[in-house]
Structures are given as C-alpha cells and as structure tokens.
C-alpha positions in Angstrom: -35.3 -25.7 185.6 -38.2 -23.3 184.9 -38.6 -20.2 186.3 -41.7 -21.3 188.0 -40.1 -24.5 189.3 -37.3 -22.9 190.8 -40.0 -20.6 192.5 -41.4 -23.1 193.8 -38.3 -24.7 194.9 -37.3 -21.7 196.8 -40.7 -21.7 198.7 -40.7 -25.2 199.8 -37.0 -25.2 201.0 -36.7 -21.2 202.0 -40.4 -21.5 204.1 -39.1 -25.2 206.3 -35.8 -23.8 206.4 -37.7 -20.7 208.5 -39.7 -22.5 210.3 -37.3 -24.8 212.0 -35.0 -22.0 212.8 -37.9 -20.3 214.9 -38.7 -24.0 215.8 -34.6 -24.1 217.3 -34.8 -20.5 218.8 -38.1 -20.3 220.5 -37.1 -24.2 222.0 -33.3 -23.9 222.6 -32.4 -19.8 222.8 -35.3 -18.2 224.5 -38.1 -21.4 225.4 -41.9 -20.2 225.5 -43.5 -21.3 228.7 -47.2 -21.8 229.7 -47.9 -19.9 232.9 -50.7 -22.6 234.4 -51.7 -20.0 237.4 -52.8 -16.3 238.5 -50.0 -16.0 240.9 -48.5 -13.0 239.1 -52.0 -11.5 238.1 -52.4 -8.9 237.1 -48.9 -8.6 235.9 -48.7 -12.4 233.6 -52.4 -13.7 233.6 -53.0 -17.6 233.9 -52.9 -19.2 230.3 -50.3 -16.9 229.3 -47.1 -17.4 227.0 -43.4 -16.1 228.3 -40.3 -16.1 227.2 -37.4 -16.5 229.8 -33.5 -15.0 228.9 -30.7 -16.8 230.8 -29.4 -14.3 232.9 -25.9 -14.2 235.7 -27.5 -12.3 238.0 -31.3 -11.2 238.9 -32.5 -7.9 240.9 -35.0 -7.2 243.0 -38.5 -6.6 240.7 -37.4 -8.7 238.1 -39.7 -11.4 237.0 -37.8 -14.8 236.9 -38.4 -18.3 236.0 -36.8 -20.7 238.3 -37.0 -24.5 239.7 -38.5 -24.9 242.8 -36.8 -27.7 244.6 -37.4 -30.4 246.2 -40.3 -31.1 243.3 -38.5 -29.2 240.0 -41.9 -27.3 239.7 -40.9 -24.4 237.1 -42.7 -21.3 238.8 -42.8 -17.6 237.2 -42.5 -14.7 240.3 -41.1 -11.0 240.9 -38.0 -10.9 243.1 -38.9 -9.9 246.3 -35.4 -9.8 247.8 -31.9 -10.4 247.5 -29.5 -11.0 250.3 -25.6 -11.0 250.9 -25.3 -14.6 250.8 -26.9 -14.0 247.3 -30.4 -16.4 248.4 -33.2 -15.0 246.4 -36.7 -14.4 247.8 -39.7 -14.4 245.7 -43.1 -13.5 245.7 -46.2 -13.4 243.0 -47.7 -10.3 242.5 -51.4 -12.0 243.5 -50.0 -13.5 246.9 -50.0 -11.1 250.0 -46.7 -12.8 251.2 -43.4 -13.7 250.3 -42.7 -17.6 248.9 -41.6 -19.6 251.7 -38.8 -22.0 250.1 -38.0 -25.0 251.7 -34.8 -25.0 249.7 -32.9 -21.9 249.4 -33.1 -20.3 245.9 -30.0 -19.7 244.0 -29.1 -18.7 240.9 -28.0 -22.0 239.6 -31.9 -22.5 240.3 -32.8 -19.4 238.0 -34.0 -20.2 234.2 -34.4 -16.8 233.3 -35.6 -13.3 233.8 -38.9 -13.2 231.5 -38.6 -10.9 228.4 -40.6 -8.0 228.6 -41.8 -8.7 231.9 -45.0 -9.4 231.2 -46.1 -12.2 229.3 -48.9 -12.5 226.0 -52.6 -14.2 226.3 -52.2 -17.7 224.6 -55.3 -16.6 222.2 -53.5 -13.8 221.3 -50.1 -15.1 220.6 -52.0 -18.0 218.6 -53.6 -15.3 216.6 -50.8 -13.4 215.8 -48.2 -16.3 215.2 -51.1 -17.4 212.4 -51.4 -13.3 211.3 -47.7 -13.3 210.4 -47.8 -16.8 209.0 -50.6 -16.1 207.0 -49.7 -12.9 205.8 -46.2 -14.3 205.1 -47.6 -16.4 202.6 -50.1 -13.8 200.9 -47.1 -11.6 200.1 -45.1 -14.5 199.1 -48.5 -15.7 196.6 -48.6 -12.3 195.4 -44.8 -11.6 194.8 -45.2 -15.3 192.5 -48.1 -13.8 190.7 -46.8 -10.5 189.6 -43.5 -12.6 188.5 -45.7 -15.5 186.9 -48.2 -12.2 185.1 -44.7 -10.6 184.1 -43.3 -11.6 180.6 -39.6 -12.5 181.0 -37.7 -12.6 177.2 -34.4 -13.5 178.4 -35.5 -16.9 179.4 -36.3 -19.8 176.8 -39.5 -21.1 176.0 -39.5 -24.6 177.0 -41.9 -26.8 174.6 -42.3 -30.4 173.5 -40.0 -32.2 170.7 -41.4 -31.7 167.4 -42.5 -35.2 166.0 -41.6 -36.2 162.5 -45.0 -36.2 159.8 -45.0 -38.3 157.2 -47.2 -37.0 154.2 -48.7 -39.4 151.7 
C-alpha cells in the first residue's frame, strides 16, 4: 500500500471512527437536550442546547432535568427546595412561583444536573460543532500536503511493468 493510500485509509477509518464515538457519548454518556421554553430565562434561553450528568443526589440551586409525571414531559428547572422526606421542589428562574407537582418529585425522577449550568444557543453550538469539524479537517488537509510535498527515499517507487519491445 502507498504511502498516500494508507493516508487516506487512516482518514476515512480514523475520522468515522471519531465521529461515532462523539455520536455514543453525546447520546448515551451525557445526552444533548433542546430546551423548547423560556422558563429558566435568563439563565438557559429557549432554543438552547444542554447537557444533563446523572447525578445521586441534587441540592438546592442546582439546575436539573427531570420527568414530570403523570405526562413524562422532560423539563429543565433550578431546585427550589429539598425536604427531609427527600421530595424535591422546583422552580424556573422566569416563573414568580414554585412548580406545583401533582406527583411528588424524586430522584428516581431526576435525569441529571445540567453541565455548566447554563446551557449554549443552538446557532452557536451549530457554529462551533462546524468550527471544530471544519478546522479538524484543514489541519488534517494540510498535515497530507506537507507529507504528500515532502520526498520520502526510504519508500519504493511504485511504477508499471516494463513491457517487452521487439526491434525489427
């Protein structure tokens, strides 16, 4: 195999191979989530992206992610309050009062506390995701260029057969 085969070998295995581990992590490990309201403005804005970590126990002003029953609603608020029986009250930073839950909320009910607290503008997290991506691949293009540009004597030459001439 050629050196520049094998180059490009490496990038179309090495760059999926990538790509479906973030695919795993970001889906599995630590899921991005749309937030679809301004509940928790100015805090997480409506149309942003968070992440949520699985977490044992939450505290009070910790943003969480948890299932709202009877529905299974997902909804993204700060922890109000925690009492001795270990219920959980919530409330979003744009609404004047508490959540009312008809359910109890529990920590079984919990999906995680979101990372950073805060979460990122869906333009921006596009953008940047395609910053990195992009500039991923320029310095891979240009590493390939400088090797390609770069004479290499230790590897052979690889040309065609020579063919037989018959002379008259």
């Amino acid at each position: 195999m050629t050196s520049l085969r094998r180059r490009l070998f490496s990038f179309w295995v090495i760059f999926p191979v990538l790509a479906v581990g973030c695919l795993v992590v970001f889906t599995f490990l630590l899921p991005v989530r749309l937030v679809a309201t301004g509940s928790m403005s100015p805090t997480i804005r409506a149309g942003s992206l968070i992440m949520n970590m699985p977490v044992s126990h939450v505290e009070k002003g910790q943003v969480i992610t948890f299932r709202e029953e009877p529905r299974g609603d997902l909804v993204t608020h700060r922890v109000f309050a925690v009492d001795a029986n270990g219920d959980i009250q919530t409330k979003g930073d744009a609404n004047p009062t508490p959540d009312l839950h008809s359910v109890p909320l529990r920590m079984n009910d919990v999906i995680g506390v979101v990372v950073g607290g805060r979460g990122i503008p869906l333009v921006t997290a596009i953008a940047g995701i395609l910053a990195v991506l992009l500039a991923l691949v320029l310095l891979y293009s240009v590493q390939q260029y400088r090797a390609l540009r770069r004479k290499q004597p230790d590897e052979p030459v690889e040309s065609a057969p020579l063919e037989p001439t018959r002379s008259s």
